[in-house]
PAZAPA-4460 file (N, C-alpha, C; in steps of 0.05 Angstrom, whole numbers, plus 32768, in hexadecimal, padded with zeros to 4 digits):
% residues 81
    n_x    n_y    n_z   ca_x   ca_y   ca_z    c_x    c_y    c_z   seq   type   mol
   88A8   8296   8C95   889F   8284   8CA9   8897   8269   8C9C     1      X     A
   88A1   8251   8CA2   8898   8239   8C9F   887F   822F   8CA5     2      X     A
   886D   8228   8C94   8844   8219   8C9D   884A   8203   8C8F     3      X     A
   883F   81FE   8CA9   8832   81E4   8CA4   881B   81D9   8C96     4      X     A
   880A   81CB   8C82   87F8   81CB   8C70   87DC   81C4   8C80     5      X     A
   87CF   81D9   8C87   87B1   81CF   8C8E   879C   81C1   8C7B     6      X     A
   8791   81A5   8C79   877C   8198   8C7A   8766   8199   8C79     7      X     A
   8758   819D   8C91   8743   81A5   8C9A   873A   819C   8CB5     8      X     A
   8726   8192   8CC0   871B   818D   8CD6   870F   8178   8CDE     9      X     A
   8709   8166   8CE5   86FF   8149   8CE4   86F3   8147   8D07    10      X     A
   86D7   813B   8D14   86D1   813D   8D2E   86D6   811C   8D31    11      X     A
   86DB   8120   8D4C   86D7   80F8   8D5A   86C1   80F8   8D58    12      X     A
   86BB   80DB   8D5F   869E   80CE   8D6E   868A   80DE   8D85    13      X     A
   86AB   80EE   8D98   86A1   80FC   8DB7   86A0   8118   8DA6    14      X     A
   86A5   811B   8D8E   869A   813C   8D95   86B5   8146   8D8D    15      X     A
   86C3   8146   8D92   86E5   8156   8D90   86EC   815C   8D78    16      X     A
   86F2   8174   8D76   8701   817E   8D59   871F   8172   8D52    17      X     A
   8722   8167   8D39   8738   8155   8D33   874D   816D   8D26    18      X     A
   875E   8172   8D20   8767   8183   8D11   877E   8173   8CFE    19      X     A
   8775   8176   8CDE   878F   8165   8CD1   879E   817A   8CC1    20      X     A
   87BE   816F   8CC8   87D1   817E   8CB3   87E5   816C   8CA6    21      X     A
   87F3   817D   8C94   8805   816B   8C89   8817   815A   8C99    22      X     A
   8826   813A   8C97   8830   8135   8CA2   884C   8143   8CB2    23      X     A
   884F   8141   8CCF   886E   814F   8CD7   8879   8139   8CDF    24      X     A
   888C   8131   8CCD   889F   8116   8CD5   88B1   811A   8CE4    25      X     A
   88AF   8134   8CF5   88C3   812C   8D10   88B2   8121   8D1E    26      X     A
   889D   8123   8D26   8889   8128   8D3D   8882   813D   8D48    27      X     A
   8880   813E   8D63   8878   8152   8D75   8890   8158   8D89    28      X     A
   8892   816F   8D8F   889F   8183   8DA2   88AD   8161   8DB8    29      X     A
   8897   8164   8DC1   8898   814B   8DDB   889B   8133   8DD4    30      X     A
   8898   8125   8DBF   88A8   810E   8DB5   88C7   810B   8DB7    31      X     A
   88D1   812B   8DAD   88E8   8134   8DA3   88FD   8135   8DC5    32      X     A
   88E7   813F   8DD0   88FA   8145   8DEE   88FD   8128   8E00    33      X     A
   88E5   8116   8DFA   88E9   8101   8E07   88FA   80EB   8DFE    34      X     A
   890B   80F2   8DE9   891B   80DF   8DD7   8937   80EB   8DDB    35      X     A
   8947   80CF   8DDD   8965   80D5   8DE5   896E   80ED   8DD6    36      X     A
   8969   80FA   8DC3   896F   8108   8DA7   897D   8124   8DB8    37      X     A
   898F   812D   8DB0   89A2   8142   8DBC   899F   8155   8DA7    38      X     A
   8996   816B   8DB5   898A   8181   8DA5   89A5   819B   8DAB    39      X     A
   89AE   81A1   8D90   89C2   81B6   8D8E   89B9   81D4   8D9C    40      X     A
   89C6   81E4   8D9E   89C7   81FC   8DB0   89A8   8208   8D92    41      X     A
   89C1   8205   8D7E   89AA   821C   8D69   8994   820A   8D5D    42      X     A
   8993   81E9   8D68   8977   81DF   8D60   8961   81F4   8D6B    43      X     A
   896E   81F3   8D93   8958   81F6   8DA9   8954   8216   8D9A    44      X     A
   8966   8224   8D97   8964   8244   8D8C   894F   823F   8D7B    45      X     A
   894C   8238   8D5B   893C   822F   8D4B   8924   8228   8D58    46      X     A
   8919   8215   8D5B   8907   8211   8D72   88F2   8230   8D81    47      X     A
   8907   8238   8D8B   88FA   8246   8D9F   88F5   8260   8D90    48      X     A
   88FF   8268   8D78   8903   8281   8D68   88DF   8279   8D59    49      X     A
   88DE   8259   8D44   88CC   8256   8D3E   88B2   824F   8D52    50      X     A
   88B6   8249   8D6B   8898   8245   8D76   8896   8270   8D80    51      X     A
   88AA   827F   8D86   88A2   8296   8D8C   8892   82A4   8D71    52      X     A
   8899   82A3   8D57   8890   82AA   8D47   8880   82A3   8D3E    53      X     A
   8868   8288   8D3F   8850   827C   8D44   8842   8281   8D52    54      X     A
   8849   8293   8D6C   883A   829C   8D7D   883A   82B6   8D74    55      X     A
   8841   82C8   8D6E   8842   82E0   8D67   8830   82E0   8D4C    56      X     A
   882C   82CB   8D3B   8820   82D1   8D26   87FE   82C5   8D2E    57      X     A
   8800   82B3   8D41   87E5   82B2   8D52   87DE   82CA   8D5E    58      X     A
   87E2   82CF   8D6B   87E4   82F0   8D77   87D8   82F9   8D6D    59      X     A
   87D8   82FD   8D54   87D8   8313   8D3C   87BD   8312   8D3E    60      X     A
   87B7   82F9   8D32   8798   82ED   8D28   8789   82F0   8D3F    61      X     A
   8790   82EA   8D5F   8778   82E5   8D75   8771   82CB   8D74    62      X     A
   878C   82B5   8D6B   8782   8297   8D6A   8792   828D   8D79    63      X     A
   879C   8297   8D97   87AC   828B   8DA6   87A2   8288   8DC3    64      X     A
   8799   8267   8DC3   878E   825B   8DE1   87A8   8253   8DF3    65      X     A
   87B3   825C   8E02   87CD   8251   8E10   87D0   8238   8E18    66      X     A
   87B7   8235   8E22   87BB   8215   8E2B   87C5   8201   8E18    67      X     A
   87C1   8203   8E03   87C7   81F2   8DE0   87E8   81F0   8DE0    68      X     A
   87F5   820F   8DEA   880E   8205   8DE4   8821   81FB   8DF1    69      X     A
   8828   81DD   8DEC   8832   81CF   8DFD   883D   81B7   8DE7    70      X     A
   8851   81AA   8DEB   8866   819E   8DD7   8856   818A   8DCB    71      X     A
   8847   817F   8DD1   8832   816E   8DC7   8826   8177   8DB3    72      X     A
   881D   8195   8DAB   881B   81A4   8D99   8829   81B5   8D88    73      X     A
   8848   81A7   8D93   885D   81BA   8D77   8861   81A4   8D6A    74      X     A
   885D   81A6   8D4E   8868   8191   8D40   887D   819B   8D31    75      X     A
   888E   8185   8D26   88AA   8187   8D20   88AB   8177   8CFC    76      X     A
   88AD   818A   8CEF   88AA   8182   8CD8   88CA   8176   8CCB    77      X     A
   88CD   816E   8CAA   88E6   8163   8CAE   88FF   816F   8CA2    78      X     A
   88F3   8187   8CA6   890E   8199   8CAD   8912   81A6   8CC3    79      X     A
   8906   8199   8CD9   8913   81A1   8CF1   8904   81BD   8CFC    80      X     A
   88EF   81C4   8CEC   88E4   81D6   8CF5   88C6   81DC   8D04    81      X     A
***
């Protein structure tokens, strides 16, 4: 499984937990979908193989809030994963 490099934690001004990781030079999930960019049959496969297996390894731990997952929170590193 491909990780991403955790950081640590950093709060705003209001209070909010910041969360920093290594850079993902694709962006996010939803950057990706809102951009002309034509996504291959086995990109979207890929994709959907690695966000099921991020949830399954959340799962595991008891660190999975549903509301969180949403393309704004998949990031896309630069291999496409």
């Amino acid at each position: 499984m491909l990780q991403v490099t955790f950081y640590g934690v950093c709060t705003s001004t209001a209070g909010d937990l910041q969360l920093v990781f290594e850079l993902c030079a694709k962006g996010s999930m939803r950057s990706l979908l809102q951009s002309s960019a034509e996504l291959a049959c086995d990109q979207r496969l890929q994709f959907a193989t690695d966000i099921a297996s991020a949830m399954k390894y959340l799962h595991g731990l008891d660190l999975v809030d549903h509301r969180h997952v949403k393309s704004d929170n998949v990031l896309i590193c630069g291999e496409g994963h």
